[in-house]
N, C-alpha and C positions, 0 to 999 in steps of 0.2 A: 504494500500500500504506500509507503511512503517513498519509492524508487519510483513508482507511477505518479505521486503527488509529485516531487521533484523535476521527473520527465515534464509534467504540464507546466509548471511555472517555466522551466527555462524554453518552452515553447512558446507561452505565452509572451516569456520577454523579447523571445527573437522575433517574433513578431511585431512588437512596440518597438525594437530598433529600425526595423525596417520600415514600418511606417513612417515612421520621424525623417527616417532616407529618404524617404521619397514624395512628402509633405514638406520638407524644407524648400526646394525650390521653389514651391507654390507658394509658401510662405513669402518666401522671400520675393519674389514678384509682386505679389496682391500689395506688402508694407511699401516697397519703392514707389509701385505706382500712385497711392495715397498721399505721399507726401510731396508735399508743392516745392518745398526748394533743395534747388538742384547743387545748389553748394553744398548744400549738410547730406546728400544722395553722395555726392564725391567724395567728403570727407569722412563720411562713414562707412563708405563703399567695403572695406575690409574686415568691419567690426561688428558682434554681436549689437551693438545700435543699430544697425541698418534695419532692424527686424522692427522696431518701435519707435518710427516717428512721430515726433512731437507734437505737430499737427495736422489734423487728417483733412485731406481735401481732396473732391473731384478735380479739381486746375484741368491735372493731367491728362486727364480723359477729354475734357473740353480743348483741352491743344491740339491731339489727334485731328478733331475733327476740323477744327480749323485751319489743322497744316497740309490734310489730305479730304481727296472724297472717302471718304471710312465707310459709307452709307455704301454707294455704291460698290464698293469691292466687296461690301456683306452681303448685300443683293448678288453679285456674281457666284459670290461662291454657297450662297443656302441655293437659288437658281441648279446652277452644275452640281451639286450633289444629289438635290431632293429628283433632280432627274433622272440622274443614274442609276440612282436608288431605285425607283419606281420602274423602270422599265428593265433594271436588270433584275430585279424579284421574278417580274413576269417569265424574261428569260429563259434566265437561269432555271428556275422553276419547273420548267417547262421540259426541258431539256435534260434536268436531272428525273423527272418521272418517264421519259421516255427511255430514260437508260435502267431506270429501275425497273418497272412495271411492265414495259414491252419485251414481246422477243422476236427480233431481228437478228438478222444475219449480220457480225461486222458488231457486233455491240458490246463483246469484249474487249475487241481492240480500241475501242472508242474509250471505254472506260480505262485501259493502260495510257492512252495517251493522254486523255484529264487529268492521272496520275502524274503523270511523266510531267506536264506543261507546269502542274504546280512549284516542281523546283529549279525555273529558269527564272532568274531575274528578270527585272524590268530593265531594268540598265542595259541589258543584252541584247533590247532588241528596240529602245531607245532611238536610237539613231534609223534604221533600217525604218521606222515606222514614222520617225520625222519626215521622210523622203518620202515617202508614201503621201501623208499628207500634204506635203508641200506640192505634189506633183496634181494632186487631187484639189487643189487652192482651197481649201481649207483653215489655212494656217492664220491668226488671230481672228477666232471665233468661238462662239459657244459648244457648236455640235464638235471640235476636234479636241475639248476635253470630255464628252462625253461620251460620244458611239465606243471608242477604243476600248473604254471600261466598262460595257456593260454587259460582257458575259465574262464570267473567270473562272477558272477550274478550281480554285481553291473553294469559293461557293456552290459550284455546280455539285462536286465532289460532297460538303456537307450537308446539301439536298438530296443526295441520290441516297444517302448512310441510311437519311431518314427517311424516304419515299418505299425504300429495298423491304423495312420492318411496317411497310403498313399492311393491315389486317387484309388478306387475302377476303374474308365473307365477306365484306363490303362493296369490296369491287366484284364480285362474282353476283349480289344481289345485283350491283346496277346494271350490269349484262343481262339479267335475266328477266329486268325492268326493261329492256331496251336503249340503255345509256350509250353510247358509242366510247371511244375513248376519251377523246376532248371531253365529253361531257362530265366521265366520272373526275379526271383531272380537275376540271373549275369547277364542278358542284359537291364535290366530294372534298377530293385530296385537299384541293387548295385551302378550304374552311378549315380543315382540321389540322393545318399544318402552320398556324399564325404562331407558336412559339418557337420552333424554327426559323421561320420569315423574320419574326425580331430578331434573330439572333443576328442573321446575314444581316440585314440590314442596321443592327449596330455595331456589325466589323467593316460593311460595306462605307458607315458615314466614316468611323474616323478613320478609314485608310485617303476617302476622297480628299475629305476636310483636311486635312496634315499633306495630302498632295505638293508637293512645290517643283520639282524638278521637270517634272514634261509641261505644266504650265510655263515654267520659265523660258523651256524650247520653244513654244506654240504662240505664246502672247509677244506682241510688240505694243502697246499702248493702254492706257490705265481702261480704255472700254469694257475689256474682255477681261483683266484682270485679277486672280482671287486674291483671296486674303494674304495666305501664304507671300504673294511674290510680293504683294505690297507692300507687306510688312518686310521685305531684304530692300526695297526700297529706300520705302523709311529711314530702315538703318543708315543708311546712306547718304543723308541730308543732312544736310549741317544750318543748325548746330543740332550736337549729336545729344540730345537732353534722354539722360537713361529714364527719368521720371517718365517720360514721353512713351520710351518704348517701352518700359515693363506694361505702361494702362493700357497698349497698342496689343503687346501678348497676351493682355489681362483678357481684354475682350472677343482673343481668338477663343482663349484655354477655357474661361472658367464656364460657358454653354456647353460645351462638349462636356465637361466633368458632369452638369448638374445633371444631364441629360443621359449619361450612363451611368449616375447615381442615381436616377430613378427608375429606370430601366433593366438593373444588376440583378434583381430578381428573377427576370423574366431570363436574362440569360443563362446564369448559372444553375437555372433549374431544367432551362434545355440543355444542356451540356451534359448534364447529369445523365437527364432520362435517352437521349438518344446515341451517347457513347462516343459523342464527338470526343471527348480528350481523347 
């Protein structure tokens, strides 16, 4: 009993180290951006002061917006993801119940290669796929941050995990109904498969949302521009006020956290039941 009491506590502490690991930069972000002067940001820049400014102010957030359109490249970038989102569900979706549920000829091999594509980088094929679109004129616009992402075998693959373990009587009643396959797919599968769908869909937003490098290939002018490249922008202008850009980080990071802290539920309990780890 007490080697198992022992074991918990120092599980539980390594845990509170960890969080504190991975809490302090947020910490430390949200305190900079709060504080309005940018002298006492520099001179504390090193010191456990920097976590407890003396006085809290928006300023910094109201500079953002005044030194850039912020509005607009938030608009860009909820735009290109909620889009990606939405039509790569369908998808993906789609395509993973046909590899599940159908049998066809070739649908092994389909499924090794879903496998296979998940461990090629993107960086790999980066370039090769810049050319494509530039040749296809494309290039600063909405649809060539979006079509390129909206199927991915990483998603297709944990739709199909869970498509593969759906109840066989189900689908045999709606054959027997006269369902066709489309039909059992969107009347069936698809309703019963919404804690999956969350799932992909909050892997799907913040891999979009953290996007920065093929926007930065794709984009020439702040029109098209997401958040991500804005903010290397940003950085870039002088004067370089860090108060500026921690409130600039502040308001990429802290909607995504709130947003998969209210959603964590629904994740980790799909994870659980469908064996995706």
């Amino acid at each position: 009993m007490k080697y198992k009491q022992n074991r918990k506590i120092f599980a539980y502490l390594a845990m509170i180290v960890l969080s504190i690991f991975f809490i302090f930069p947020l910490f430390y972000m949200i305190s900079v951006s709060l504080n309005p002067d940018e002298t006492a940001i520099l001179r504390n820049m090193a010191s456990v002061r920097a976590f407890f400014p003396g006085d809290l102010s928006l300023k910094n957030f109201f500079d953002v917006f005044d030194r850039m359109p912020f509005a607009r490249f938030l608009f860009n970038s909820t735009f290109i993801v909620s889009t990606t989102i939405i039509i790569g569900l369908l998808v993906n979706s789609m395509m993973a119940f046909a590899l599940a549920r159908l049998r066809w000829k070739g649908r092994a091999l389909i499924v090794s290669g879903v496998v296979a594509l998940m461990i090629i980088p993107f960086e790999a094929i980066a370039v090769p796929l810049l050319l494509i679109t530039n040749r296809l004129g494309w290039l600063d616009s909405y649809h060539v941050q979006i079509i390129p992402f909206i199927a991915n075998p990483l998603y297709i693959f944990l739709l199909f995990q869970f498509f593969k373990n759906f109840p066989s009587e189900l689908e045999e009643a709606a054959i027997i109904d006269g369902a066709n396959w489309f039909g059992i797919y969107w009347r069936i599968a698809l309703p019963l498969s919404k804690p999956i769908l969350s799932s992909v869909a909050i892997l799907h937003f913040l891999m979009q949302w953290g996007s920065f490098l093929w926007p930065l290939m794709v984009t020439r002018g702040p029109e098209y521009r997401p958040l991500t490249v804005a903010m290397e922008v940003f950085f870039g202008q002088y004067p370089r006020n860090w108060g500026d850009i921690m409130a600039f980080a502040a308001m990429i990071t802290i909607p995504v956290l709130l947003l998969f802290l209210y959603l964590q539920d629904t994740y980790v309990n799909t994870v659980a039941r469908s064996g995706i780890k």
